[in-house]
PyMOL Python script that loads the backbone (N, CA, C, O; Angstrom):
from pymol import cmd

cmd.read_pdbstr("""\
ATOM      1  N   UNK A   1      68.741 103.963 131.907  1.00  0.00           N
ATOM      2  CA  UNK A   1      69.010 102.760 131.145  1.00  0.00           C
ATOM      3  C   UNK A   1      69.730 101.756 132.047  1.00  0.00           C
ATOM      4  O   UNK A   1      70.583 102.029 132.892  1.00  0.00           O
ATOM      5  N   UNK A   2      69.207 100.449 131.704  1.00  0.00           N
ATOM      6  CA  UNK A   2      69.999  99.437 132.365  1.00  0.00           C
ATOM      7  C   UNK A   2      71.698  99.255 132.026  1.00  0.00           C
ATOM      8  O   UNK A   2      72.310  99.069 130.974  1.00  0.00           O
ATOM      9  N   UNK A   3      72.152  99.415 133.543  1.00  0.00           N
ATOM     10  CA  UNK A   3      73.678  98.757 132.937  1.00  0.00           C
ATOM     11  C   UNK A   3      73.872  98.062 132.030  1.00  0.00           C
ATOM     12  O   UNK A   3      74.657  98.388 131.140  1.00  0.00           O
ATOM     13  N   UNK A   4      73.279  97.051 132.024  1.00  0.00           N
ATOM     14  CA  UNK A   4      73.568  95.454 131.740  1.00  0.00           C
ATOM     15  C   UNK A   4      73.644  95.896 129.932  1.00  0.00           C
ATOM     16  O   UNK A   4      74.602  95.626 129.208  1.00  0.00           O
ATOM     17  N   UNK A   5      72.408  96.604 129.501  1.00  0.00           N
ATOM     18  CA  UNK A   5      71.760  96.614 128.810  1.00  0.00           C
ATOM     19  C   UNK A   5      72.614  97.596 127.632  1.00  0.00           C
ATOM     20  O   UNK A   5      72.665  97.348 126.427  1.00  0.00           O
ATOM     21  N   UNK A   6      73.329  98.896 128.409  1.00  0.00           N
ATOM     22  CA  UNK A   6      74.138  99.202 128.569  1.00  0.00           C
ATOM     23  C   UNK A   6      75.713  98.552 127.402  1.00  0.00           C
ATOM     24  O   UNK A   6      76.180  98.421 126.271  1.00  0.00           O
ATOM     25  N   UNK A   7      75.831  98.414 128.476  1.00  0.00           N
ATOM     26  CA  UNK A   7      77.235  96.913 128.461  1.00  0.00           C
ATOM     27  C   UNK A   7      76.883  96.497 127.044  1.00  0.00           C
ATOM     28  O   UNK A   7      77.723  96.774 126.188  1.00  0.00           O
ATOM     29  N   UNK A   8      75.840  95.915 126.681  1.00  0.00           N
ATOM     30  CA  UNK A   8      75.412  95.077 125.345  1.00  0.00           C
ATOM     31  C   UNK A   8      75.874  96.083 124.098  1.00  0.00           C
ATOM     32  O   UNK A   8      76.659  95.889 123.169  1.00  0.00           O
ATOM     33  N   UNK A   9      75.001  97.325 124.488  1.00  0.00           N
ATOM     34  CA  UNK A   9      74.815  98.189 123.409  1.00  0.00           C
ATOM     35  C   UNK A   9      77.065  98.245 122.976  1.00  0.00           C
ATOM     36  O   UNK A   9      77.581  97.921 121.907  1.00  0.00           O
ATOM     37  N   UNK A  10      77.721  98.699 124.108  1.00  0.00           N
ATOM     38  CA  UNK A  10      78.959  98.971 123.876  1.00  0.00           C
ATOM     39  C   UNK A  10      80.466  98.012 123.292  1.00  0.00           C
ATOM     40  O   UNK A  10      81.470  98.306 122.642  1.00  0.00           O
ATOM     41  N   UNK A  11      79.881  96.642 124.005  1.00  0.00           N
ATOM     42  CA  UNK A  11      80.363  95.381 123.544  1.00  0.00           C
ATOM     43  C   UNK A  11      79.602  95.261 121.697  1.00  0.00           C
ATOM     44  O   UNK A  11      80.487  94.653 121.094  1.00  0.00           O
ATOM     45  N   UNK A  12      78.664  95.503 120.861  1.00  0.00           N
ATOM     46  CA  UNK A  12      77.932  95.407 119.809  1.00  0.00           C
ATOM     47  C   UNK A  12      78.792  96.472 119.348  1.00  0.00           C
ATOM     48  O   UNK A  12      79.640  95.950 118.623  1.00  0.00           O
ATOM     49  N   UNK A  13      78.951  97.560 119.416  1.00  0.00           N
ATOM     50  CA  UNK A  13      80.025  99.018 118.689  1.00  0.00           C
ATOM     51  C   UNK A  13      81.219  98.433 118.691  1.00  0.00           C
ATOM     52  O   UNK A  13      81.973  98.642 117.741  1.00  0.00           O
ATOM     53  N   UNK A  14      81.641  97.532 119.833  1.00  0.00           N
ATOM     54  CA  UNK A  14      83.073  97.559 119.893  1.00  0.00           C
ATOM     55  C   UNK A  14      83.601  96.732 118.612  1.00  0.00           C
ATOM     56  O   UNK A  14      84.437  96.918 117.727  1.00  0.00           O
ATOM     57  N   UNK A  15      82.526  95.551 119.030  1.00  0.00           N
ATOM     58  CA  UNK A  15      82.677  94.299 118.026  1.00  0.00           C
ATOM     59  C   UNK A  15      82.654  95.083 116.370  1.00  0.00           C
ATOM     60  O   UNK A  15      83.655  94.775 115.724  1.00  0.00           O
ATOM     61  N   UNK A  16      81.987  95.725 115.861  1.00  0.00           N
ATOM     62  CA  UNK A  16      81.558  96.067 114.804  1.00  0.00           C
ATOM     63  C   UNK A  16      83.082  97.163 114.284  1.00  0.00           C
ATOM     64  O   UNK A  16      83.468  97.513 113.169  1.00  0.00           O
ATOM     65  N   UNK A  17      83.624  97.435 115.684  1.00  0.00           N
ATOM     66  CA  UNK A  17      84.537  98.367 115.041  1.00  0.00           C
ATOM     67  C   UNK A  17      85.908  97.407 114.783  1.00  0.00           C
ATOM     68  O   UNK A  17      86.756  97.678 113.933  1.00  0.00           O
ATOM     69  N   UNK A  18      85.952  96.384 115.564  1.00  0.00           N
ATOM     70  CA  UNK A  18      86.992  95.152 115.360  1.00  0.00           C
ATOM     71  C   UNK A  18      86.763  94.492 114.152  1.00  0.00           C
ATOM     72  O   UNK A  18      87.618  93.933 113.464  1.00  0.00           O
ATOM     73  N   UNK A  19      85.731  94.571 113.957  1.00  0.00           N
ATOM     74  CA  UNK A  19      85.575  93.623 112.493  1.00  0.00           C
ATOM     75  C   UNK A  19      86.311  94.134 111.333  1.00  0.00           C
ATOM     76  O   UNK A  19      86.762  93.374 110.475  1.00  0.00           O
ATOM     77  N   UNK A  20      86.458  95.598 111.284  1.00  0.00           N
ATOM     78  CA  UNK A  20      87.161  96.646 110.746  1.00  0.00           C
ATOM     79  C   UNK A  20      88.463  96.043 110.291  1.00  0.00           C
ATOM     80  O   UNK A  20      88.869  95.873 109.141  1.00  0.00           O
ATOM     81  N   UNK A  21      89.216  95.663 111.826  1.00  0.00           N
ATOM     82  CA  UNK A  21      90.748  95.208 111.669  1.00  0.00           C
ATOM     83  C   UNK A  21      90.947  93.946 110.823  1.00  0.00           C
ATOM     84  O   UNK A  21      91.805  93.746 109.964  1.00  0.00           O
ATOM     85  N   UNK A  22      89.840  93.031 111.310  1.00  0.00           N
ATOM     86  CA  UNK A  22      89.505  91.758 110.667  1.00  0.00           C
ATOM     87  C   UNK A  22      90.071  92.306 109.348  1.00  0.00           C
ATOM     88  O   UNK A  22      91.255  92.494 109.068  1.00  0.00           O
ATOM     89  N   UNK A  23      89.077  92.504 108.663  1.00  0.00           N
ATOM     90  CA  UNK A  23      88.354  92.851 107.201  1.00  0.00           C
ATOM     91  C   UNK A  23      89.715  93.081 106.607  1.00  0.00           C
ATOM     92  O   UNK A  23      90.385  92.256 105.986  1.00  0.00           O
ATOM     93  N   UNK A  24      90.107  94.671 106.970  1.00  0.00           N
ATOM     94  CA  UNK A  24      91.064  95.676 106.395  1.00  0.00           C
ATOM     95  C   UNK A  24      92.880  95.652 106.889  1.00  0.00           C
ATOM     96  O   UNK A  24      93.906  96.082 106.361  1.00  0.00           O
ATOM     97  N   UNK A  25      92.594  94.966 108.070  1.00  0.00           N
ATOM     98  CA  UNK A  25      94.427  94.423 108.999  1.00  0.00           C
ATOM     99  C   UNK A  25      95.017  94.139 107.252  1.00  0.00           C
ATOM    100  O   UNK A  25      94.567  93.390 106.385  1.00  0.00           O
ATOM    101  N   UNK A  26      96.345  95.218 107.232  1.00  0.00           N
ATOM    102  CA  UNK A  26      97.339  95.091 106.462  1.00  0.00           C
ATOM    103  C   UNK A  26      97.972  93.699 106.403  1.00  0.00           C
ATOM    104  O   UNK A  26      97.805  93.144 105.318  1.00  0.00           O
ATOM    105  N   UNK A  27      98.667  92.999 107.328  1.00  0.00           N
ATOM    106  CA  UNK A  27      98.839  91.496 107.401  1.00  0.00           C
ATOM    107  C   UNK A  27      97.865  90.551 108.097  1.00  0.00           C
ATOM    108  O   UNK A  27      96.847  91.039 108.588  1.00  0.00           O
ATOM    109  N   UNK A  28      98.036  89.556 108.160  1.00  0.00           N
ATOM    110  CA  UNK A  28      98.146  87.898 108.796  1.00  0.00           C
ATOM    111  C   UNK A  28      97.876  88.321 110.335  1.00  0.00           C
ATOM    112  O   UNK A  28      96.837  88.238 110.991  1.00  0.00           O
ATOM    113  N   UNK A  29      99.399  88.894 110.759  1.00  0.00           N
ATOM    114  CA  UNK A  29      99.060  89.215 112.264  1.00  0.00           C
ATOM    115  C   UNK A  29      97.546  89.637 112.737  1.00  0.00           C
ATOM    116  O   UNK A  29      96.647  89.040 113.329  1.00  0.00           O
ATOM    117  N   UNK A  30      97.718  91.133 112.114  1.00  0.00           N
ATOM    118  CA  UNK A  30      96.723  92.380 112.375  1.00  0.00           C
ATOM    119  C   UNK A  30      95.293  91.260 112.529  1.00  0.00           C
ATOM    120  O   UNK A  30      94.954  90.840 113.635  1.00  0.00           O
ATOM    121  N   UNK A  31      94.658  90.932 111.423  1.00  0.00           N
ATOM    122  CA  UNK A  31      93.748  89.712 111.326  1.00  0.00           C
ATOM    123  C   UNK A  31      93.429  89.053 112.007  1.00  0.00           C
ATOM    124  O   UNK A  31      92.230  88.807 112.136  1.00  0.00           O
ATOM    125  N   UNK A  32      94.400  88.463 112.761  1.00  0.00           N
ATOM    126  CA  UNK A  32      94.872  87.322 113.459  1.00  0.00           C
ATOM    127  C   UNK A  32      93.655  87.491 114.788  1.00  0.00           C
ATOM    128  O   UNK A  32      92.554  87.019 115.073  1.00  0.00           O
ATOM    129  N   UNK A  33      94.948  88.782 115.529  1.00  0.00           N
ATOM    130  CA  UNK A  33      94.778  90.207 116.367  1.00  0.00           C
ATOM    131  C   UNK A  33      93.180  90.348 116.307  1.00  0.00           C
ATOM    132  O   UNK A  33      92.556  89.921 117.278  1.00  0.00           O
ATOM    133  N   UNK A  34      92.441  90.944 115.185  1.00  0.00           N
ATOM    134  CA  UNK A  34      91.108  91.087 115.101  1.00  0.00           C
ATOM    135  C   UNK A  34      90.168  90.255 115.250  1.00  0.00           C
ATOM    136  O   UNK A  34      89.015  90.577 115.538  1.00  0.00           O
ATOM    137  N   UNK A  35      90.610  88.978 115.049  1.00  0.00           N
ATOM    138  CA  UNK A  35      89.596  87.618 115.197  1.00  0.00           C
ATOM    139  C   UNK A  35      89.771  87.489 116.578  1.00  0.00           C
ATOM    140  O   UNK A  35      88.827  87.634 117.355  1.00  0.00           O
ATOM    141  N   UNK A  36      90.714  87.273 116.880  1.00  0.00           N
ATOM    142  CA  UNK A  36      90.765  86.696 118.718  1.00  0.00           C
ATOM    143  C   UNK A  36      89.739  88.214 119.209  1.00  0.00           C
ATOM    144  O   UNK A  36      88.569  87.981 119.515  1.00  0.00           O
ATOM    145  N   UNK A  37      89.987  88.960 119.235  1.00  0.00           N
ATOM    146  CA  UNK A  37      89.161  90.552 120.037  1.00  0.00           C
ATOM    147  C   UNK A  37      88.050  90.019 119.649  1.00  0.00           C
ATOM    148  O   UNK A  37      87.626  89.243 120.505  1.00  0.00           O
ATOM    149  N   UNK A  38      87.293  90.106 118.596  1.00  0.00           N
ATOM    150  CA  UNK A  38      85.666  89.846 118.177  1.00  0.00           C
ATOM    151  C   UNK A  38      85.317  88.744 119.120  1.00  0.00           C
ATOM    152  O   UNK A  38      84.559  88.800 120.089  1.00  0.00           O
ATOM    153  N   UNK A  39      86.172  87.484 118.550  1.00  0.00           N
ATOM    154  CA  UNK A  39      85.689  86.332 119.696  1.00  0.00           C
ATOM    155  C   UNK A  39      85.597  86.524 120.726  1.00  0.00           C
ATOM    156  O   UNK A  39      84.640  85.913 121.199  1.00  0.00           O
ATOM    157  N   UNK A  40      86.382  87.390 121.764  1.00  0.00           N
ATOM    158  CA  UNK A  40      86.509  87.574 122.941  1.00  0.00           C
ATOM    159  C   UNK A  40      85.275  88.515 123.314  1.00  0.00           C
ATOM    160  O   UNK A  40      84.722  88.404 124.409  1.00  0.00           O
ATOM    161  N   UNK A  41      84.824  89.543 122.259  1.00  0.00           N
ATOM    162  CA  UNK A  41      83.654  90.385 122.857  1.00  0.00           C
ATOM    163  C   UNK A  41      82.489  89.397 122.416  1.00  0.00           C
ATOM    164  O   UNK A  41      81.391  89.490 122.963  1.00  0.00           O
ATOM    165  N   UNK A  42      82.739  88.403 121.380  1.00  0.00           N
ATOM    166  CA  UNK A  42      80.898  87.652 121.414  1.00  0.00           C
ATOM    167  C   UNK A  42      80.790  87.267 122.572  1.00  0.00           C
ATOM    168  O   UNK A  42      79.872  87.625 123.310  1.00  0.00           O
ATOM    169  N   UNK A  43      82.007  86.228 123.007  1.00  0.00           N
ATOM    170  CA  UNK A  43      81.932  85.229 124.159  1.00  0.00           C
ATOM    171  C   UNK A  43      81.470  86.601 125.509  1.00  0.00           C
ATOM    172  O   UNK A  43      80.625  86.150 126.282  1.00  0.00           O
ATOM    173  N   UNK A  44      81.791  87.735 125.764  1.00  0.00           N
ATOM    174  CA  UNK A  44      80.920  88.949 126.654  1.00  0.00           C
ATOM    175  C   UNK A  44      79.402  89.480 126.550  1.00  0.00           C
ATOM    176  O   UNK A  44      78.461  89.774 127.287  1.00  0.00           O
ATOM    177  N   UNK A  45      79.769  89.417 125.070  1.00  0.00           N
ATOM    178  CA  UNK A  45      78.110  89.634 124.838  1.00  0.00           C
ATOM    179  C   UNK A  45      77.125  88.208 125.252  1.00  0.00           C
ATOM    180  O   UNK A  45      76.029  88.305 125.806  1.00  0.00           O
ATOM    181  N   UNK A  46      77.483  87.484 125.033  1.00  0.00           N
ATOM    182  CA  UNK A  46      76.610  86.126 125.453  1.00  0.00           C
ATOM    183  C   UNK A  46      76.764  86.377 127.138  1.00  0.00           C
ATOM    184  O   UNK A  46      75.741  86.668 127.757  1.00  0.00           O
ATOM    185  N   UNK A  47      77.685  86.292 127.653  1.00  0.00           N
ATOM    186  CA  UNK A  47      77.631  86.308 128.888  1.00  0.00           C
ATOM    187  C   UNK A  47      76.338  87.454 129.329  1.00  0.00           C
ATOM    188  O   UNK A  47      75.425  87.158 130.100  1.00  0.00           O
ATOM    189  N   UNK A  48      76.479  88.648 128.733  1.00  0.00           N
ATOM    190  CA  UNK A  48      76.263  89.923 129.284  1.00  0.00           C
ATOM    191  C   UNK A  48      74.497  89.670 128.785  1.00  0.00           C
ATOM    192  O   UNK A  48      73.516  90.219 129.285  1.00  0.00           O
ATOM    193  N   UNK A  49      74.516  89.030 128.066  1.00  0.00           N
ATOM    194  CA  UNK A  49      73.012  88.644 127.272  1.00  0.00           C
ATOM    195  C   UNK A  49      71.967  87.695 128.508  1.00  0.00           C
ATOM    196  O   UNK A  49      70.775  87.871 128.758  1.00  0.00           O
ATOM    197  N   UNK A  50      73.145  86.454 129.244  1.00  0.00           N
ATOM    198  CA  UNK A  50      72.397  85.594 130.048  1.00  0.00           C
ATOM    199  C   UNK A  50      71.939  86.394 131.423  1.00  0.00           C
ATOM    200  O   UNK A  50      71.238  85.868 132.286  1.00  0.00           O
ATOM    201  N   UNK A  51      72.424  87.693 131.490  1.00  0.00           N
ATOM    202  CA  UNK A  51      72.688  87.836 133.017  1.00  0.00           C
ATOM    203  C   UNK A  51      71.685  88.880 132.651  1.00  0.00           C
ATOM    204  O   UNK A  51      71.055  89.276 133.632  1.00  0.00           O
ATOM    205  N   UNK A  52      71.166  89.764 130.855  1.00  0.00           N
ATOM    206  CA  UNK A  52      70.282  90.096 131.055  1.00  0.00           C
ATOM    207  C   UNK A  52      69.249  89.571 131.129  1.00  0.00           C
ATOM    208  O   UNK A  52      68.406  90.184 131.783  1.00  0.00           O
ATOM    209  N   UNK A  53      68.870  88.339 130.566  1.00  0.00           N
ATOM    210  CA  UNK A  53      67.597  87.552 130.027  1.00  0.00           C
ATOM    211  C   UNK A  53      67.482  87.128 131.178  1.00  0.00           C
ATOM    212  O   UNK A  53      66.342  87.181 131.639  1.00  0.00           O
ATOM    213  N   UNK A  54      68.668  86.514 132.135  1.00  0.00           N
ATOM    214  CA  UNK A  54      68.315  85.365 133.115  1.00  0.00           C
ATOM    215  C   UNK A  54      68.477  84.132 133.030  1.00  0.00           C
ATOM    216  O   UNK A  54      68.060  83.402 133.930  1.00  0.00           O
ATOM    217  N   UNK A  55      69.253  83.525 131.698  1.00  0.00           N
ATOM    218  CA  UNK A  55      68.968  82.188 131.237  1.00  0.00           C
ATOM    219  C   UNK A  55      70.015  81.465 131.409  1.00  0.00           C
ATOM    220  O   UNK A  55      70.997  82.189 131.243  1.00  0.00           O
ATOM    221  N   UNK A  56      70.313  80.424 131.653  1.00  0.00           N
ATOM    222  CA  UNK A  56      71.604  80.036 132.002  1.00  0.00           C
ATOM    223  C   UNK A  56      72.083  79.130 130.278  1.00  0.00           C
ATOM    224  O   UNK A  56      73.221  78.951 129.843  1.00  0.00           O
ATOM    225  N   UNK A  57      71.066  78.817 129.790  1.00  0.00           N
ATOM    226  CA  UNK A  57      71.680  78.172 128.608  1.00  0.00           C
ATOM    227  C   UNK A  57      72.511  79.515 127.574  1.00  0.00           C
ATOM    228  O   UNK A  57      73.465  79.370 126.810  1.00  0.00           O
ATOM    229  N   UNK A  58      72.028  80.312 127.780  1.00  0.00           N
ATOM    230  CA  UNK A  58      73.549  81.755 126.863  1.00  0.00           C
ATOM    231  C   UNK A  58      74.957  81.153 127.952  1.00  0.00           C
ATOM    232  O   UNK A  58      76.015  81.084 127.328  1.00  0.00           O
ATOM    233  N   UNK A  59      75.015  80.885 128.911  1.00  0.00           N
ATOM    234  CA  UNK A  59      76.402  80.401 129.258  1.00  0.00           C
ATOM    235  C   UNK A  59      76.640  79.164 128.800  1.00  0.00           C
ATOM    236  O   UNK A  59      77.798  79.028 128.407  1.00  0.00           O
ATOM    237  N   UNK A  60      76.078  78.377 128.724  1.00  0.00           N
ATOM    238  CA  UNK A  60      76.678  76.911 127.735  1.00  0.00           C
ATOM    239  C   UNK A  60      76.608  77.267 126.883  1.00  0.00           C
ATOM    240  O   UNK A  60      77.383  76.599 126.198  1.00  0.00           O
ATOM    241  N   UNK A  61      76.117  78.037 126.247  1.00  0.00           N
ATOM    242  CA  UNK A  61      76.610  78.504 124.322  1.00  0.00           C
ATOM    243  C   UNK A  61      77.666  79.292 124.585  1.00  0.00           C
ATOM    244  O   UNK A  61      78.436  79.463 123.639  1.00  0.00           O
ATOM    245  N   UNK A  62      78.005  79.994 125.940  1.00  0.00           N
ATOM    246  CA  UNK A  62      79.186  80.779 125.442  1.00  0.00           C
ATOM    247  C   UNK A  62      80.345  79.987 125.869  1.00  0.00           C
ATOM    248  O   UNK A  62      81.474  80.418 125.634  1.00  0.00           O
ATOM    249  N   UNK A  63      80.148  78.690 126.572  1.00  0.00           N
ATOM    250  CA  UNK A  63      81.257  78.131 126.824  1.00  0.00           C
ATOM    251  C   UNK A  63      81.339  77.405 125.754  1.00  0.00           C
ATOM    252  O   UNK A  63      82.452  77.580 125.258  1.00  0.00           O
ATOM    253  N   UNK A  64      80.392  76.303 124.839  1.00  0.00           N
ATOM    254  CA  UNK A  64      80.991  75.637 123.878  1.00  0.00           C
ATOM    255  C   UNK A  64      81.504  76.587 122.785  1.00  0.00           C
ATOM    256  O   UNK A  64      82.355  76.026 122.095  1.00  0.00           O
ATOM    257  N   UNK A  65      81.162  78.292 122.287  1.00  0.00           N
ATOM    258  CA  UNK A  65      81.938  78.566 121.317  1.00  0.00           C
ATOM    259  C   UNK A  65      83.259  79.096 122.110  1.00  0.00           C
ATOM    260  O   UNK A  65      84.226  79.195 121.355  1.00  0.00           O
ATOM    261  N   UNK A  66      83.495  79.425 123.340  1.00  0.00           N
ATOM    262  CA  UNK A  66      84.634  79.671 123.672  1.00  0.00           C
ATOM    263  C   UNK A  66      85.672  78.574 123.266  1.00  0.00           C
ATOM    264  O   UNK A  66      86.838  78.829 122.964  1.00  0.00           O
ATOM    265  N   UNK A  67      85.143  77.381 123.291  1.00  0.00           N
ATOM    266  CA  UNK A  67      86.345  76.381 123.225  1.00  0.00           C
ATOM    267  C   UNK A  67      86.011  75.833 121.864  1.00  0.00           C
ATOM    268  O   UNK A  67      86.538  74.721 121.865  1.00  0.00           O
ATOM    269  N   UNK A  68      85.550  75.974 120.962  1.00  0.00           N
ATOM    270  CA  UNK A  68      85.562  76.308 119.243  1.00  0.00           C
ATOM    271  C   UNK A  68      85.996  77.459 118.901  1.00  0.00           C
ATOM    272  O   UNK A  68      86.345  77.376 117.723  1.00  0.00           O
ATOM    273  N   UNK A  69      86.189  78.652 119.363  1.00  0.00           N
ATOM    274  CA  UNK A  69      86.985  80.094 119.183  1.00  0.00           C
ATOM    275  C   UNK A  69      88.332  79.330 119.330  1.00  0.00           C
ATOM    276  O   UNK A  69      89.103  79.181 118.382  1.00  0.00           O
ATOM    277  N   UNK A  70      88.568  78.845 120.617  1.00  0.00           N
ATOM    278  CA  UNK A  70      90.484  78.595 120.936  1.00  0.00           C
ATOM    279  C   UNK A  70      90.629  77.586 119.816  1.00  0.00           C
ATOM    280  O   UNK A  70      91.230  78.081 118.863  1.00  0.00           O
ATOM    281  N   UNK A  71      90.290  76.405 119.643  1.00  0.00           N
ATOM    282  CA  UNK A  71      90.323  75.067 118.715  1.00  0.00           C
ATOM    283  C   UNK A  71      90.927  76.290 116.783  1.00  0.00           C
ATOM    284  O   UNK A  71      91.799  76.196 115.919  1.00  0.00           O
ATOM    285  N   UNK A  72      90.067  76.981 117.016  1.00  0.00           N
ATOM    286  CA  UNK A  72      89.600  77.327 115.426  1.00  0.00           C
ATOM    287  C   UNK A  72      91.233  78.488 115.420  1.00  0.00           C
ATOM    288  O   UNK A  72      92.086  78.347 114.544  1.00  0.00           O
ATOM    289  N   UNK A  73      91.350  79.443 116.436  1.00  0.00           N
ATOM    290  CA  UNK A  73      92.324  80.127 116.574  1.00  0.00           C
ATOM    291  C   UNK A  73      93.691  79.119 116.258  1.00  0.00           C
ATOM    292  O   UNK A  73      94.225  79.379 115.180  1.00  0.00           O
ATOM    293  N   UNK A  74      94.108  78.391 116.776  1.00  0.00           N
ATOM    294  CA  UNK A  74      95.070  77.303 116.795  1.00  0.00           C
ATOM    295  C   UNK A  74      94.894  76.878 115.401  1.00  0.00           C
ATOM    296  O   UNK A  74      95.791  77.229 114.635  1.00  0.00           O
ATOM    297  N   UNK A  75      93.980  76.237 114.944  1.00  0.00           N
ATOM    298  CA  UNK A  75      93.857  75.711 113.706  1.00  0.00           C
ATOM    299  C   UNK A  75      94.402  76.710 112.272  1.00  0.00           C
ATOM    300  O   UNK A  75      95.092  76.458 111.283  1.00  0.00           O
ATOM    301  N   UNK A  76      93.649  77.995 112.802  1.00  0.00           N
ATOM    302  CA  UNK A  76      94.548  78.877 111.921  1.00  0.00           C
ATOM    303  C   UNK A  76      95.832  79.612 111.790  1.00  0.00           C
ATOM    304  O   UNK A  76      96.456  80.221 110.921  1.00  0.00           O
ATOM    305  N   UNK A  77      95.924  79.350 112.792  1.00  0.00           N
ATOM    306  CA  UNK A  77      97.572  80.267 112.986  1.00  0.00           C
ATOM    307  C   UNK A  77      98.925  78.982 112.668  1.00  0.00           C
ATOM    308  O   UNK A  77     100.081  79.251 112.342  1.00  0.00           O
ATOM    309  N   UNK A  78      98.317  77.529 112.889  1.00  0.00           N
ATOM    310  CA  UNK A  78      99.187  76.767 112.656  1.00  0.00           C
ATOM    311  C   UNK A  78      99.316  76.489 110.714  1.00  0.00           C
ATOM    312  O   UNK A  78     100.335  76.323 110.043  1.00  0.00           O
ATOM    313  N   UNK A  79      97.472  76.544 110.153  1.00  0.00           N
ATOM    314  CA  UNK A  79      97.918  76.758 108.684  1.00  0.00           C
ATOM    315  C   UNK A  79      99.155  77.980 108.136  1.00  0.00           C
ATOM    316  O   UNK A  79     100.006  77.950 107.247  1.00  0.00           O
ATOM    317  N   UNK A  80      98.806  78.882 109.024  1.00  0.00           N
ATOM    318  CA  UNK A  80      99.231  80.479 108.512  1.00  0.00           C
ATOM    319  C   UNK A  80     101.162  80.156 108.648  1.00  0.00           C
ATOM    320  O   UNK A  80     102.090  80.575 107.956  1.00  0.00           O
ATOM    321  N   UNK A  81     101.127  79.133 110.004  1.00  0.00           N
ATOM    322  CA  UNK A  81     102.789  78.778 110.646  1.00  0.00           C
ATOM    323  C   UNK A  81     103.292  78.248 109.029  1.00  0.00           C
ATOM    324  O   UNK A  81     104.121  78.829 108.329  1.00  0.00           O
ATOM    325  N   UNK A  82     102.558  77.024 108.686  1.00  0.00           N
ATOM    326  CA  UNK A  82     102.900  76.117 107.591  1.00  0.00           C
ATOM    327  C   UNK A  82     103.100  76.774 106.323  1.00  0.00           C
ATOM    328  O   UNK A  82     103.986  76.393 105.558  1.00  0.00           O
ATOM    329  N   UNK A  83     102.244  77.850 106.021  1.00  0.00           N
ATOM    330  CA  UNK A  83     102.531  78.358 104.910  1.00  0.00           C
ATOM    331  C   UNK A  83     103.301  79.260 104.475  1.00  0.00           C
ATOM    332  O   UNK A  83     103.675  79.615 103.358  1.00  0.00           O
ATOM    333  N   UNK A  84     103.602  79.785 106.178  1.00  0.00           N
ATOM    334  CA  UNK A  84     105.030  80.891 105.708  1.00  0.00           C
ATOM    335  C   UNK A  84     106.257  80.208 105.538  1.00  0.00           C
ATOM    336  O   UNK A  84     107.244  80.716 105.006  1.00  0.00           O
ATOM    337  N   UNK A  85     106.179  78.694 106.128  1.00  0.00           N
ATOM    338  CA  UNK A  85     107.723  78.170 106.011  1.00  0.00           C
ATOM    339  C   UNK A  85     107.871  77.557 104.980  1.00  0.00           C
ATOM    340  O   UNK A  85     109.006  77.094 104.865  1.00  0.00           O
ATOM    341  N   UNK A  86     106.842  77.244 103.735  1.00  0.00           N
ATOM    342  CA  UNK A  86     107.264  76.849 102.453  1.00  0.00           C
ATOM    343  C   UNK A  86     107.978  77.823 101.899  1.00  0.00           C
ATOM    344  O   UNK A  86     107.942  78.999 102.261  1.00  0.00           O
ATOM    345  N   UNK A  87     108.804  77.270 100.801  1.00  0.00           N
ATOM    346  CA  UNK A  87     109.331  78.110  99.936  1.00  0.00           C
ATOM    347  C   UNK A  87     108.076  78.223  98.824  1.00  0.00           C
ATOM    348  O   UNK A  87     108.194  78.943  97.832  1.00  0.00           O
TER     349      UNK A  87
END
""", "prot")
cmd.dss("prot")
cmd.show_as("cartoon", "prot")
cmd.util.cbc("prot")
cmd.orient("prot")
């Protein structure tokens, strides 16, 4: 079997088992924690996807959601900031 190919299959388990924390994370944090990991293995799998296909446009998709992953991360952790400091 191809490395590469490989790599895909294990980054796809990993992701699927992070979604877990997502889903089921006892708090805010845990959640938090689980979203950044998933994002971080799509943005691998795209990579790991162009270098199998050959295509260079899977790296401009993985760079514009990389920087909609950080934007969206920020966006939520600053609602999550705001809402713990209400009374």
């Amino acid at each position: 079997m191809d490395p590469v190919r490989f790599l895909i299959y294990v980054f796809s388990a990993t992701t699927a088992l992070s979604m877990v924390r997502v889903v089921l994370g006892p708090s805010v944090a845990d959640r938090m924690v689980g979203l950044t990991v998933v994002a971080s293995q799509v943005l691998g799998l795209l990579v790991l996807i162009a270098v199998d296909q050959g295509l260079t446009f899977y790296l401009d998709v993985a760079l514009v959601y990389d920087i909609f992953g950080f934007i969206g991360i920020l966006a939520i952790t600053r609602y999550v900031g705001n809402r713990e400091e209400q009374p």
